[in-house]
N, C-alpha and C positions, 0 to 999 in steps of 0.2 A: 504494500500500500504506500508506503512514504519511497520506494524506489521512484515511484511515477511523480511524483509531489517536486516544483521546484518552489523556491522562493518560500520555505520552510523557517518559523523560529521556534526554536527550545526552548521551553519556562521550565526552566528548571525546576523540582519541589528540594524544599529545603529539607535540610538534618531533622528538624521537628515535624515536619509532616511526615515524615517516613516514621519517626518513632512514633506520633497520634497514628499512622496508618496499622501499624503491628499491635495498639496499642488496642486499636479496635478488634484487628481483628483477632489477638488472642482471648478478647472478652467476648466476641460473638462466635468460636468455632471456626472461625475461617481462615482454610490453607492459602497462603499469599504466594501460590504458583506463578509459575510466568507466563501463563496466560494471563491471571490477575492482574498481575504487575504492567504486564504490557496494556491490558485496558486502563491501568491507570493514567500510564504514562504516557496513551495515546489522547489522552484530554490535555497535555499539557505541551501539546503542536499546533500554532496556528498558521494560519496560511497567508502568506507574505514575510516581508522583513522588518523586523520590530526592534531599536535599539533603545534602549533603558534611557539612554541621553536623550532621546528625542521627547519620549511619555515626560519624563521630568518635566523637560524646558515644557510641555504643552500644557501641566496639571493634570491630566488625563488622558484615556486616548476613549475613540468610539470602540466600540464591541468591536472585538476582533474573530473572523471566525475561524472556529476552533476546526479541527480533523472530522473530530468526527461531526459535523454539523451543528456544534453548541456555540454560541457566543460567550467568547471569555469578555471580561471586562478588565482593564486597567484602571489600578490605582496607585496614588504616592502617598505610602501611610511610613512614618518615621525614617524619611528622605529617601526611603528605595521604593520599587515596583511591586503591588502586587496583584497576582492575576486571582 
């Protein structure tokens, strides 16, 4: 799927969402396969080219759309980016 995709950016998740993401899912029974992982990590692709300097200077950006057809939003919450 992202072989065909150009003009791709990565939102990376942080070290705390990965540990809330385990944190859940050792509290609700759920194995964090790499099929799991990959659905997550496919919400966190959107489609074009996004650079953190740009979101800043704007205050925000419009909905960006995501991979799999969701609208992420940008935001500047404690002078960085978050989706």
């Amino acid at each position: 799927m992202i072989e065909e995709m150009t003009d791709i950016t990565v939102f990376a998740p942080t070290n705390k969402a990965f540990e809330e993401l385990t944190a859940f899912a050792t509290a609700n029974n759920v194995e964090l396969t790499d099929a799991v992982l990959s659905a997550v990590l496919s919400l966190h692709l959107g489609q074009g080219v996004f650079f953190s300097t740009d979101i800043i200077a704007a205050g925000s950006a419009d909905v960006i759309s995501g991979l799999q057809g969701l609208g992420l939003t940008a935001s500047i919450v404690d002078g960085g980016v978050r989706i």
